[in-house]
N, C-alpha and C positions, 0 to 999 in steps of 0.2 A: 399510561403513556401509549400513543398510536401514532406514526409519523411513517411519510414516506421519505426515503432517502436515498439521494445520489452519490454513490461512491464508487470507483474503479468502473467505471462507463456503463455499471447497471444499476436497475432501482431495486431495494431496499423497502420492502414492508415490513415495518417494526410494528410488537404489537407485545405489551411488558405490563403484567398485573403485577408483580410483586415492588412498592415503591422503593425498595430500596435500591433495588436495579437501576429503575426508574430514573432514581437518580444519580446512580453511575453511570448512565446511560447519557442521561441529559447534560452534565456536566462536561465528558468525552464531545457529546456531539453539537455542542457549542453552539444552538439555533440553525444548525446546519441542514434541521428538517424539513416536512410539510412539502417534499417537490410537487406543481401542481400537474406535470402531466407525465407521470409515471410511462415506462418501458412498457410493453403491449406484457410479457411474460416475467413480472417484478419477480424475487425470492422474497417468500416470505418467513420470516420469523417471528418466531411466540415465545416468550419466556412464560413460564407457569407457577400458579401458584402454588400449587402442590409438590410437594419434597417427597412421595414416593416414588419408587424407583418405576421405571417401565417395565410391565411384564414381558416375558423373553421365555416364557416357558412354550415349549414346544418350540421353539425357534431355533435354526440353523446358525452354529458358531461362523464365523466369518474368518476372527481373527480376536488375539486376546482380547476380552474386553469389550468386542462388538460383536454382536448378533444379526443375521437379516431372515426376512419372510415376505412377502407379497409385495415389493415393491415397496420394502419398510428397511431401516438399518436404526439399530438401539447400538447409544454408545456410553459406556459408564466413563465418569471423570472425566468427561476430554479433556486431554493436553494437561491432566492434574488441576484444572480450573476446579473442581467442584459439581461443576453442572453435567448432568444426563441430557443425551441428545435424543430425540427422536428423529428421522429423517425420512421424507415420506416423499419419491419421486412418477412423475408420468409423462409421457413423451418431450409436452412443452412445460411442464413446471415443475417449483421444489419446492420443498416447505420442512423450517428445521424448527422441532419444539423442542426446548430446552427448561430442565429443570433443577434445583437448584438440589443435593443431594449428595455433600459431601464423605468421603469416610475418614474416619479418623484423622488418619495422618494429613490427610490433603487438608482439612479444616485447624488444624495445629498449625501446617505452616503456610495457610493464608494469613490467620489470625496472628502469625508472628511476623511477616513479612508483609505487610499491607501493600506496599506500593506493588511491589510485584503482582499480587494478586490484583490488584487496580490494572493493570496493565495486561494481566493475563484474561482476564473476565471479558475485556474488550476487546482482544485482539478474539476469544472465542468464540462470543456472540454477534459480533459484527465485521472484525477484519476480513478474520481467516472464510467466513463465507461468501465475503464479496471477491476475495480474489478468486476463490474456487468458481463461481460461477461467471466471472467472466474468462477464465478458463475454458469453460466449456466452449464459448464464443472467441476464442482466438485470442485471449492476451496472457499474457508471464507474468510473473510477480516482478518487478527490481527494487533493487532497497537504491532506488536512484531517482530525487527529484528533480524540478525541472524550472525554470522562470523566465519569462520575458518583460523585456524594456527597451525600447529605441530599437528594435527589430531585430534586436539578439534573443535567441533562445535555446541556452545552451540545456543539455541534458548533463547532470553533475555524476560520474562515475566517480566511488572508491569506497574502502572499507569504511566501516562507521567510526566516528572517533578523528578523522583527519580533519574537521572543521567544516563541512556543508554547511551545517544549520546556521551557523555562525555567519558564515559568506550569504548564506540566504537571506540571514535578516537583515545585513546591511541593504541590501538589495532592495529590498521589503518596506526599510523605512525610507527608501529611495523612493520610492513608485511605484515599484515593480510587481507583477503579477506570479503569483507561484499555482500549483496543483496540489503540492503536499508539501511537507516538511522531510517525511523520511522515504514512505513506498509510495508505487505507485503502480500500476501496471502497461505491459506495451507489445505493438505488434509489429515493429521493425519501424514504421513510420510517425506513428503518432504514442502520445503517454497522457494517462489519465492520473489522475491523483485519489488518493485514499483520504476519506476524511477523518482528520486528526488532529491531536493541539501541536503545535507547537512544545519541543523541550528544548531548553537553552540554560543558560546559569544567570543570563540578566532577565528573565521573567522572575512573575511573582504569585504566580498559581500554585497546583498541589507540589509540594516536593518529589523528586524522582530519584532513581538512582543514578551515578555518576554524578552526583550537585547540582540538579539541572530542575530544573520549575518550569510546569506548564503553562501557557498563552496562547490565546486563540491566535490562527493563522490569519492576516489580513490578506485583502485581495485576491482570496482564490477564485482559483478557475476551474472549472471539469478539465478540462483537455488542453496539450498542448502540440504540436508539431517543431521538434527541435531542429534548429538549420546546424549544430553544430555538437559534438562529444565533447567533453570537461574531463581527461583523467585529473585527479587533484592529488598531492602526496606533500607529506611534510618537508619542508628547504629545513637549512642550518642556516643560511643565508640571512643577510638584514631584509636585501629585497628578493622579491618573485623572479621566477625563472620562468619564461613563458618558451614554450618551444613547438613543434610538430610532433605528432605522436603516430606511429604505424597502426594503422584499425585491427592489428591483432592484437598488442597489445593493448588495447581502449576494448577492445572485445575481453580478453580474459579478465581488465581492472571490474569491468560493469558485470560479467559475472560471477567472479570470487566475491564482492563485494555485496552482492548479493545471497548468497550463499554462505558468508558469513555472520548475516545481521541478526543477530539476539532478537529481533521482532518474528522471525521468520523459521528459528532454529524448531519450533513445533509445528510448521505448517505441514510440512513434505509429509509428513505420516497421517495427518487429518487428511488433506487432500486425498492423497491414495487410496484411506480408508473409503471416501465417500465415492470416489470411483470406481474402487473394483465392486462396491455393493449397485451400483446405478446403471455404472455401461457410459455416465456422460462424461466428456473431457477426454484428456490424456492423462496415463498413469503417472507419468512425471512432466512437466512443464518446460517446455523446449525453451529455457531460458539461455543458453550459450549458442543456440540458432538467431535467436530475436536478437541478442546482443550485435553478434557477425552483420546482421542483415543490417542496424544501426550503425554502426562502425564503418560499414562497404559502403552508405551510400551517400555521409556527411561527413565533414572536414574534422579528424582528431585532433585534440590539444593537449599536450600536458601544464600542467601549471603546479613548479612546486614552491609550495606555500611563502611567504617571509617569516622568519623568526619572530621576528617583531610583527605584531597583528595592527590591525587599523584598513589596510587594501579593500578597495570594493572590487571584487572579480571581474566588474565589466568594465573598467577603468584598465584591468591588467588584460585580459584581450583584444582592447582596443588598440591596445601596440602592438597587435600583431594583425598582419591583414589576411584575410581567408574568406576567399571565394566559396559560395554555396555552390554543389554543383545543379547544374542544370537538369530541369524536369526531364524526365524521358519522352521518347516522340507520342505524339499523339495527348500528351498529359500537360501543356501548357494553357496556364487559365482556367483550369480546371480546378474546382473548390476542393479543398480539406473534408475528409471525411468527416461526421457529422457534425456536423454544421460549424465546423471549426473557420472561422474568419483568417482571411486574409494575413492577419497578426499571427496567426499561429493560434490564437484562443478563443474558450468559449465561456461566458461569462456560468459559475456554477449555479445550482440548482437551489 
C-alpha cells in the first residue's frame, strides 16, 4: 500500500508493507487516498515489516519508554497500540517508521479486545500524526465537527455521546456537506476534518463500541468556515429548546468536549513526546485559546436536544434568526483561506 492523503489540512504519505495493516488501513481510509498534488513538506509514514525492535543502545533516555539521538526519537508500544515508532525530524520535514512489535501483555489485549485495537492502531498510525503536524502549522485538535447546507455552517460543540453524529447524518442524507464525523482541527476561523468512517447504530460496517457500525462518510469536504457555534445538550423536553448562548460558555462546551473524547484521551502524551524530542509545535495545544477566538467572533447557540429524536438541527436553527457578524475592515471580499469557496468549503482531496 502507498497513497497520499489528505487529512486535517496536511498531506499524508503513506507507505505500508505489512498487508494486514494494509488492510486496516484501507478499510479506515475508505478511497479517501491518492491526493494528486500533495503539500510542498507531506509527513511521511512507513509501517515495516520487520517486528524487531529499534536499536536504542547508546541512546539518550527522553522519557519512559522513549529514547532520542541525532535528530531521531524511538518509541516502544505507543499509546499500548503494539507498534514501535521511529521518528526522524529536519528543519522542513518528518518522517515516522513504525513497526509492528508488541509485548506480551499489549498483544493479549489487542487480541482480546479487537475493536479497540482497530481503533487504536489507526488513531496511531494515521490520526494522532496528522493532528500533531498540523500543530506544528497552527491548528488544535476539537472533537468538534462541522456541516454546511443552504449557507449554514454551524461548528457542533459538546461532549461525545450527546447525539452529533446522529444530527449529522440526518444532515448528511439531506444534502449536506460535512469535514468529519467526530475530530477535526482549527485555528479560530476556519476547521478541517480528519479522515474517518463514520460510527452510528444505523450503519452496517465493522462493529464498534457503544452499538455503533462503521460507514463511509458521504460528501466530505477538506475545510470549512463556520458562520455560527452549536453548543448541543440533552432536553427532557418532547421539543428542542433553541436559545442564545454567552461565547464563554460555547467556549468551555467546545473545549471540555474536546478534552474529554475517548479518541483523544492518548494524544496529549504522544504529542508532547514528539515535541519536546523535535523542538516542532507547542508542548500543549492551545485548544481553549482557538475555542475563545471561535466563540468571540461568531453567533453562539445552544440547542437542547428533543426527547423524542427525529429534528434535523437546521430546521431547529432556522427558528431562530442570527446575524453573522461582519468581516472586519479591510477584509471584505476577501477569499477564505485556502481555497475555501465562498460556501465555506472545499471539495476534499
Amino acid at each position: 500500500m502507498e497513497t497520499t492523503l489528505s487529512t486535517a489540512g496536511e498531506a499524508l504519505v503513506l507507505e505500508c508493507i505489512p498487508g494486514w495493516v494494509s488492510s486496516l488501513l484501507d478499510e479506515f481510509l475508505a478511497g479517501e487516498g491518492n491526493v494528486s498534488d500533495p503539500a510542498p513538506h507531506p509527513l511521511r509514514i512507513r509501517v515495516e515489516g520487520s517486528r524487531r525492535a529499534f536499536a536504542t543502545e547508546g541512546w539518550t533516555l527522553l522519557t519512559r519508554g522513549a529514547w532520542v539521538r541525532d535528530q531521531a526519537l524511538v518509541m516502544r508500544d505507543v499509546c499500548t497500540s503494539g507498534f514501535d515508532l521511529l521518528f526522524r525530524w529536519s528543519p522542513n520535514a518528518a518522517a515516522l517508521t513504525f513497526r509492528w512489535n508488541p509485548p506480551p501483555a499489549t498483544r493479549a489485549v489487542n487480541l482480546a479486545l479487537r475493536s479497540r485495537f482497530h481503533l487504536l492502531a489507526r488513531m496511531v498510525l494515521v490520526q494522532y500524526p496528522a493532528l500533531w503536524w498540523a500543530g506544528t502549522h497552527g491548528r488544535v485538535p476539537l472533537h468538534a465537527p462541522a456541516y454546511s447546507t443552504a449557507g449554514l455552517v454551524p461548528l457542533l460543540a459538546g461532549p461525545g455521546g450527546v447525539g452529533k453524529t446522529t444530527l449529522l447524518a440526518r444532515e448528511l442524507a439531506a444534502g449536506a456537506s460535512a469535514i468529519s464525523d467526530n475530530l477535526s482541527v482549527g485555528d479560530g476561523e476556519q476547521v478541517w476534518g480528519l479522515v474517518e468512517p463514520m460510527r452510528a447504530e444505523h450503519l452496517t460496517g465493522r462493529r464498534m463500541p457503544h452499538g455503533r457500525r462503521e460507514g463511509q462518510l458521504p460528501n466530505r469536504v477538506a475545510v470549512l468556515a463556520p458562520n455560527r457555534v452549536v453548543v448541543l445538550r440533552r432536553g427532557t423536553a418532547p421539543t428542542a429548546e433553541v436559545r442564545p448562548c454567552d461565547p464563554d460558555t460555547a467556549a468551555r462546551v467546545l473545549t471540555a468536549g474536546t478534552y474529554m473524547a475517548g479518541e483523544l484521551r492518548r494524544y496529549w502524551a504522544f504529542a508532547a513526546t514528539l515535541t519536546l524530542a523535535s523542538g516542532f509545535g507547542p508542548a500543549h495545544p492551545p485548544v481553549a485559546d482557538v475555542a475563545r477566538a471561535f466563540a468571540a467572533r461568531l453567533p453562539c447557540i445552544e440547542v437542547a436536544l428533543p426527547s423524542v429524536r427525529g429534528s434535523r438541527l437546521s430546521e431547529l436553527l432556522d427558528s431562530m434568526s442570527v446575524e453573522t457578524p461582519s468581516p472586519a475592515p479591510g477584509e471584505s471580499g476577501s477569499a477564505p483561506a485556502d481555497g475555501a469557496s465562498a460556501g465555506g468549503q472545499v471539495p476534499a482531496g
